[in-house]
C-alpha positions in Angstrom: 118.7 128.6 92.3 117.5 132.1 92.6 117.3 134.0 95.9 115.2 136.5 97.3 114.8 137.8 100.9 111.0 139.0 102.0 108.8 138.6 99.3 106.4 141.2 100.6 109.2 143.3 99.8 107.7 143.2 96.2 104.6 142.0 95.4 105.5 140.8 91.7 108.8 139.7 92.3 108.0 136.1 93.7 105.6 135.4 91.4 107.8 136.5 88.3 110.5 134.4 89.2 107.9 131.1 89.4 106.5 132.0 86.5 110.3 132.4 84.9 110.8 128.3 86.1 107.5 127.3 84.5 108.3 128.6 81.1 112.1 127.4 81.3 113.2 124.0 79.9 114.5 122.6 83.5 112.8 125.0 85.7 114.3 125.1 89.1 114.6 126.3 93.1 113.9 129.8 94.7 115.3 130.1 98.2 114.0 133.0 101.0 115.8 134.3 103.5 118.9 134.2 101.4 120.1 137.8 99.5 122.1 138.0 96.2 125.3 137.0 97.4 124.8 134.2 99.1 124.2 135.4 102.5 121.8 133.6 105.0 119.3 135.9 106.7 116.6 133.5 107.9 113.1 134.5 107.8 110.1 135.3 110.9 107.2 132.8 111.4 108.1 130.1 108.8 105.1 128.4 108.6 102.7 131.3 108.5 105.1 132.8 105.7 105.1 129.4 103.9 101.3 129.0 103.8 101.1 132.6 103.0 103.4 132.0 99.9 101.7 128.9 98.5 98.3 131.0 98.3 100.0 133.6 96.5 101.1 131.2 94.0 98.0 129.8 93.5 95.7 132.9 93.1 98.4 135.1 90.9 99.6 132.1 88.3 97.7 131.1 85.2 96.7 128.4 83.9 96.9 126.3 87.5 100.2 125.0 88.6 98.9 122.9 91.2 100.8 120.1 91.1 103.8 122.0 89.5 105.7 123.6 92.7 106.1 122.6 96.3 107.2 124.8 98.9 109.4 123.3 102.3 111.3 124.7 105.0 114.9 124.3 105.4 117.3 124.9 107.9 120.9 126.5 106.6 123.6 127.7 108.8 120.9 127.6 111.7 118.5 129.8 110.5 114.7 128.9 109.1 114.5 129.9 105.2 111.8 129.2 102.6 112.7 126.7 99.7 110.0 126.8 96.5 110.8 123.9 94.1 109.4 124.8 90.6 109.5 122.4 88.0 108.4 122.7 84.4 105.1 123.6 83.3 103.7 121.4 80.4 100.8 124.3 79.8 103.2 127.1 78.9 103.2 129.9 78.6 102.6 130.3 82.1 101.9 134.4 83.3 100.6 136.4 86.2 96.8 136.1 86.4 96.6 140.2 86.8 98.3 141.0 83.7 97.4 138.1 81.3 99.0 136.1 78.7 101.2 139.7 77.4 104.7 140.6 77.9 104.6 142.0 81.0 102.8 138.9 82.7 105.0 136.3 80.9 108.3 135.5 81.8 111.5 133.0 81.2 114.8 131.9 82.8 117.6 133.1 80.7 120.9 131.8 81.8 120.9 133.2 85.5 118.9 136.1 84.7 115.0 136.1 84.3 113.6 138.1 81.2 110.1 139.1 80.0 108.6 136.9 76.6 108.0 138.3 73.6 104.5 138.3 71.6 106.5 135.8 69.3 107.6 133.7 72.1 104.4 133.6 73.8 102.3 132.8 70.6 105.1 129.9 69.8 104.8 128.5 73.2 101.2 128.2 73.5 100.9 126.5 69.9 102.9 124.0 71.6 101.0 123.7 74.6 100.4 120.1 75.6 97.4 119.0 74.2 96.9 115.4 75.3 97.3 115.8 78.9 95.0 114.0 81.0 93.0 117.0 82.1 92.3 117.5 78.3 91.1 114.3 77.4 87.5 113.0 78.0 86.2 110.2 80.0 85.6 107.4 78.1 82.8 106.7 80.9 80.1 109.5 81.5 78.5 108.5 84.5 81.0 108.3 87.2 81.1 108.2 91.3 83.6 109.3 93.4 82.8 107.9 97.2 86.0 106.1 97.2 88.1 109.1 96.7 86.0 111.6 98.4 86.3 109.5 101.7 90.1 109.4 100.8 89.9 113.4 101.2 87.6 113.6 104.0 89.5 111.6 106.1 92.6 113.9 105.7 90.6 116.3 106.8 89.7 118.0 103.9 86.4 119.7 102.5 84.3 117.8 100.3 81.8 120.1 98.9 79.8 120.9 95.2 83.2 122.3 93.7 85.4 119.4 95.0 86.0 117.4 91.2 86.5 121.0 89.8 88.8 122.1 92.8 90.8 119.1 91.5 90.8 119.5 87.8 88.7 116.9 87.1 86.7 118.1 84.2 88.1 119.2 80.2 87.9 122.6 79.2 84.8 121.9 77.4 83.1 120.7 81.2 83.3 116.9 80.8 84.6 114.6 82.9 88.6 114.1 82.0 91.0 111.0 82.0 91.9 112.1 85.2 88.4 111.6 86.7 87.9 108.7 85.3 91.7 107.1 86.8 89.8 108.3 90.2 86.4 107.2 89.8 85.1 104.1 91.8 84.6 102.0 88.6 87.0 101.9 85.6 88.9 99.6 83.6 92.2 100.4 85.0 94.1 97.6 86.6 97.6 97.1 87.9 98.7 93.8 87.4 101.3 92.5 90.1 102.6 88.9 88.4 104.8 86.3 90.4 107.1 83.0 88.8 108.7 80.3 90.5 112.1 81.0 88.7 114.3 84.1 87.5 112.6 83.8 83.9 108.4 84.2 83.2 108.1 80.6 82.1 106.5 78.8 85.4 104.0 82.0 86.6 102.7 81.0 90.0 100.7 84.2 90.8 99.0 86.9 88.4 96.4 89.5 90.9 94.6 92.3 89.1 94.6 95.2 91.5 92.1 97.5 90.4 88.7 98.6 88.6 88.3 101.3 91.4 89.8 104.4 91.8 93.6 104.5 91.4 94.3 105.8 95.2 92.5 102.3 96.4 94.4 100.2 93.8 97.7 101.8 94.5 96.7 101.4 98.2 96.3 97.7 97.8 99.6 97.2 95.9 101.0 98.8 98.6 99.9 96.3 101.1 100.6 93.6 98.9 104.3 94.7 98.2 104.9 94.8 102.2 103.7 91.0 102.7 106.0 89.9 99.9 108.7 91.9 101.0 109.7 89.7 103.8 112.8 89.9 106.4 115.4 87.5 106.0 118.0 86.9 109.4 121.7 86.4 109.5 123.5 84.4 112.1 126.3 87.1 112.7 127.9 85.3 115.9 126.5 88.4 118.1 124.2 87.4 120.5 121.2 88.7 118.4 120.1 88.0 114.6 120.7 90.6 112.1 117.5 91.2 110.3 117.0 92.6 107.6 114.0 93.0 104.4 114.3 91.8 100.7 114.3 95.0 99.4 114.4 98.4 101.3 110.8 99.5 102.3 111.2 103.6 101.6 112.9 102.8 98.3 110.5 99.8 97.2 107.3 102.1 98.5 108.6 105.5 96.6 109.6 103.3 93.0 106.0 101.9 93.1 104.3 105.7 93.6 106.7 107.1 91.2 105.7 104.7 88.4 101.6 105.6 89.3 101.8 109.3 89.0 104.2 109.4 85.9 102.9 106.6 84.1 101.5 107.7 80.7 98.2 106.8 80.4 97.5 108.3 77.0 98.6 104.5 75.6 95.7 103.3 78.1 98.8 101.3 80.0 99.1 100.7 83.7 102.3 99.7 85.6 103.2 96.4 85.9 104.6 94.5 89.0 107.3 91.1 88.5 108.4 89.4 91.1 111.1 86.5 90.6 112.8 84.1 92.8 115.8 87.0 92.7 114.4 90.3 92.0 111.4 92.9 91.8 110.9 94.5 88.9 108.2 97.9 88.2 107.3 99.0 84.4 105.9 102.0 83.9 105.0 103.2 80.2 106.3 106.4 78.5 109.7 106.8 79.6 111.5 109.7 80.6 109.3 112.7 80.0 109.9 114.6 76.9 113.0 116.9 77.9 114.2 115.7 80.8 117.3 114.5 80.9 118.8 111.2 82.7 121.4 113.4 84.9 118.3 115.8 85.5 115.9 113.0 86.5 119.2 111.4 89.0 119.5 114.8 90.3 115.8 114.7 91.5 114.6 117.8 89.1 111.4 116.6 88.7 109.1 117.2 85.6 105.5 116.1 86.0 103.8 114.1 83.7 100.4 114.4 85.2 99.9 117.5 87.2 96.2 116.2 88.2 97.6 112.6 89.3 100.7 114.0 91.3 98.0 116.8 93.3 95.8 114.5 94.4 98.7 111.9 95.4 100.3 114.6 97.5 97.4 115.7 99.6 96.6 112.3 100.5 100.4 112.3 101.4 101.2 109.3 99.5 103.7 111.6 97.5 105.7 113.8 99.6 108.1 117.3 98.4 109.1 117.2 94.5 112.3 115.2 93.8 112.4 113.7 97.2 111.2 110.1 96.2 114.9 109.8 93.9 116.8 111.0 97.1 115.0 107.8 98.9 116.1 105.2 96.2 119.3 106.6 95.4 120.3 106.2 99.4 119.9 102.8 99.1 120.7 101.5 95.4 122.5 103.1 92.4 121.6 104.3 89.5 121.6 100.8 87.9 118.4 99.4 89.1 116.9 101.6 86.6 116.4 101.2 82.9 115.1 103.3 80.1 113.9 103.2 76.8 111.9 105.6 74.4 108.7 103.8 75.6 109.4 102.0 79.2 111.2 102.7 82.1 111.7 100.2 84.2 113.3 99.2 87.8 114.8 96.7 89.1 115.5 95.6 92.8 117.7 92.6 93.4 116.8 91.0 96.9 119.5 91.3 99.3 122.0 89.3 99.9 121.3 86.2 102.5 117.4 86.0 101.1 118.1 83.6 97.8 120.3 80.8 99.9 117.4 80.8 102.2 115.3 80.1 99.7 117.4 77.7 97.5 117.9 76.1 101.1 114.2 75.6 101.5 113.6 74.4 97.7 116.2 71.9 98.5 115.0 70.2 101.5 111.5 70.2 100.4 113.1 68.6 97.7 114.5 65.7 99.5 111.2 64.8 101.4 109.3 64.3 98.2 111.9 61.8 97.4 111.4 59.6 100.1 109.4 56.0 99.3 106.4 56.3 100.8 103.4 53.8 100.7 100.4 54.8 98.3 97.9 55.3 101.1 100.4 57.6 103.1 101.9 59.5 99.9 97.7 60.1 98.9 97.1 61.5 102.3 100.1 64.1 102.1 99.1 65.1 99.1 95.4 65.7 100.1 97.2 67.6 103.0 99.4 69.6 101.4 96.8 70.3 98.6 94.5 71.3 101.5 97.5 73.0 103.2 98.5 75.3 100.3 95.1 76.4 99.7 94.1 77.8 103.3 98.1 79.5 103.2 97.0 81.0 100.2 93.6 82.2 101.8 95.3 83.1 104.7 98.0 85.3 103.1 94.5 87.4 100.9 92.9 87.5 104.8 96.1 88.8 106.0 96.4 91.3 103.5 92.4 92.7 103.6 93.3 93.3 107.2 96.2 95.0 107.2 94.6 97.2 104.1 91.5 97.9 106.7 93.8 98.6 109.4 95.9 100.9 107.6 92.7 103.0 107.0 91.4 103.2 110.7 93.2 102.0 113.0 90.4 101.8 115.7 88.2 98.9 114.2 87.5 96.5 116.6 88.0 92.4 116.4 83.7 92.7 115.8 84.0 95.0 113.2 87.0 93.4 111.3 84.8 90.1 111.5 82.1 91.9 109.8 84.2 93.5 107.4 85.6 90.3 106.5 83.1 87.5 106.6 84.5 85.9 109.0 84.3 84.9 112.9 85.7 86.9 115.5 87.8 83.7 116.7 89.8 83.5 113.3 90.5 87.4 112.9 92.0 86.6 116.6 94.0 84.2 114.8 95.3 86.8 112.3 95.6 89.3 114.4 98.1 87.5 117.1 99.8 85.9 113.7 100.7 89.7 111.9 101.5 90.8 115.5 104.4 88.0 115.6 105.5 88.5 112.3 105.8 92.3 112.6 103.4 94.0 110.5 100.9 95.1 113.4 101.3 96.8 116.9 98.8 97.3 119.3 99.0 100.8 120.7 97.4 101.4 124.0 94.6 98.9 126.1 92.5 96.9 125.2 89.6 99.1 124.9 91.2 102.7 124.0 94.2 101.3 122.2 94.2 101.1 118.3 96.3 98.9 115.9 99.4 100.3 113.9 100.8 99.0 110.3 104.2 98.7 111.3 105.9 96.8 108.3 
């Protein structure tokens, strides 16, 4: 941690200490409004001041760190101070933009102290530079579109404009397209597979849905959605008047492991994560592991270290990733360390369901059991298998309608029943049906009337 008080008190010094985080091994936190010993002093206007020090950042820093830093405001001893979270750069050596790629624009962390780089430190860092990042690899496609994710942007109220794939980093040094754009494009090969078996092994698979083939925001979207219908709420009979309820796995935690597993997936080895879901547990793989050194206390400890700058950027203005290192804090509050597993090439969680959600289930297997066991006449056991045949397929069509609507509604909230019937194929009496049915089950709210009200993903 490294404090300062006003930054305009020195127009190098903020800059010098980021720069200092990028080239260190760990990199690390810079706090405002705190002096040398500790003492909190607050800062004025935290939000202009906040803004103002993000531009800084990313007009005096080379090469781009978007992606690299975040910058919050936190609240200690009852006064507003600036935190910047810096993690380490992968294109080092990182130096101030005015005085280029020399000593006195390049600096490191050294112990608690920050010191400038030699000409032999700075040539050995940038022959170590990451080559194969994402932004330096080509597109193995050439002609790509991007209307999925510029309507992603737009929508959040950004500007979509000539420079908006090279605002993002979309294109190699040499000017083509990168792996990065082609992740985002509206056509690829990428696909996340989310797989689902009747038992606690992969011997009877049941499910197996490709999500993807479009840009990686709309996939991850969609997994999204699909990960919120299969995480269902189990109730306990506690003796209180009411039920406790409660879901399979908690919904911040499950949401944040999925997201994490996206952005710091390496996609070098042309992988995507994969989704398991069992009869007892969840389990998310992501390839690559931990990336090259970090630690596994450091990763616990929420010091982040990005994998793919371009990926984590985009992710966080479209606020499906929120501050650096606060995804960990999310699963951490509701699981320990042990759902997680690592190897050299995987890293994989885990989530068990909770307690009170298996006996249900084994209950249910049971009795469904027993019925198939009674004697039944030919003509009678025929008809109930026609029934449930036809009975398992319109659940099954039911569960994909569910799901296309809840994705819809999650992107505008104001469709009406007409347009969702359009958008869907289907009449206006049966997205009634699915409406009133995700209402009752708790995934959708209806916020306001009838005709200036809008509909709210709720679970």
């Amino acid at each position: 941690m490294k404090p300062l008080q006003n930054p305009s008190d020195n127009k190098k010094l903020l800059e010098r200490e980021v720069v200092a985080f990028l080239n260190s091994a760990k990199g690390g936190d810079i706090y405002i409004g705190v002096e040398d010993d500790g003492t909190v002093v607050g800062v004025e206007n935290p939000d202009k001041l906040q803004l103002a020090i993000i531009d800084r950042i990313k007009n005096n820093i080379l090469p781009t760190m978007l992606g690299f830093f975040d910058v919050v405001t936190e609240e200690i001893d009852g006064k507003p101070v600036i935190k910047v979270i810096v993690t380490r750069g992968l294109e080092k050596p990182y130096y101030l933009k005015k005085y280029g790629m020399s000593p006195v624009g390049a600096y490191i962390r050294v112990g608690t102290g920050t010191q400038q780089l030699t000409p032999e430190m700075i040539d050995r860092l940038y022959s170590t530079r990451a080559r194969d990042s994402l932004r330096n690899i080509s597109s193995p496609r050439k002609n790509l579109s991007f209307h999925q994710l510029k309507i992603y942007y737009d929508e959040k109220g950004f500007t979509v404009n000539d420079s908006f794939l090279e605002n993002l980093d979309l294109y190699t040094p040499n000017g083509e397209l990168n792996y990065v754009a082609y992740l985002l494009a509206d056509e690829n090969a990428a696909s996340i597979k989310v797989a689902k078996f009747a038992g606690t092994d992969k011997v009877d698979l049941i499910e197996n849905e490709e999500y993807g083939y479009c840009s990686l925001i709309k996939a991850t979207e969609r997994v999204l959605d699909k990960l919120e219908i299969e995480n269902r709420t189990f109730a306990k009979v506690t003796g209180a008047p009411r039920r406790f309820e409660k879901k399979m796995i908690d919904k911040s935690a499950l949401r944040e492991a999925f997201i994490n597993a996206i952005v710091h997936n390496d996609y070098t080895r042309e992988m995507t994560p994969v989704v398991e879901i069992y009869v007892d547990r969840l389990s998310i793989v992501s390839y690559g592991g931990l990336v090259q050194g970090l630690s596994q206390e450091d990763f616990f400890g929420g010091r982040s270290m990005i994998r793919n700058r371009e990926l984590m950027r985009v992710y966080r203005d479209l606020d499906l990733v929120e501050q650096l290192g606060s995804g960990m804090a999310k699963i951490l509050r509701a699981y320990s360390k042990d759902v997680f597993r690592f190897s050299e090439n995987f890293m994989e969680i885990c989530f068990t369901f909770e307690s009170g959600y298996l006996p249900i289930v084994q209950d249910a297997s049971k009795v469904v059991g027993e019925i198939s066991d009674l004697p039944t006449k030919r003509e009678k056991s025929s008809e109930k298998s026609s029934e449930k045949s036809s009975e398992k397929s319109s659940e099954k069509s039911s569960e994909k309608s569910s799901e296309k609507i809840i994705s819809l509604l999650r992107k505008n909230g104001h469709l009406t029943i007409s347009e969702l019937a359009i958008e869907m194929e289907i009449s206006t009496r049966a997205i009634e049906r699915h409406l009133k049915n995700l209402q009752a089950n708790g995934f959708l709210r209806r916020v306001g009337g009838r005709k200036e009200g809008h509909w709210e993903v709720t679970e």
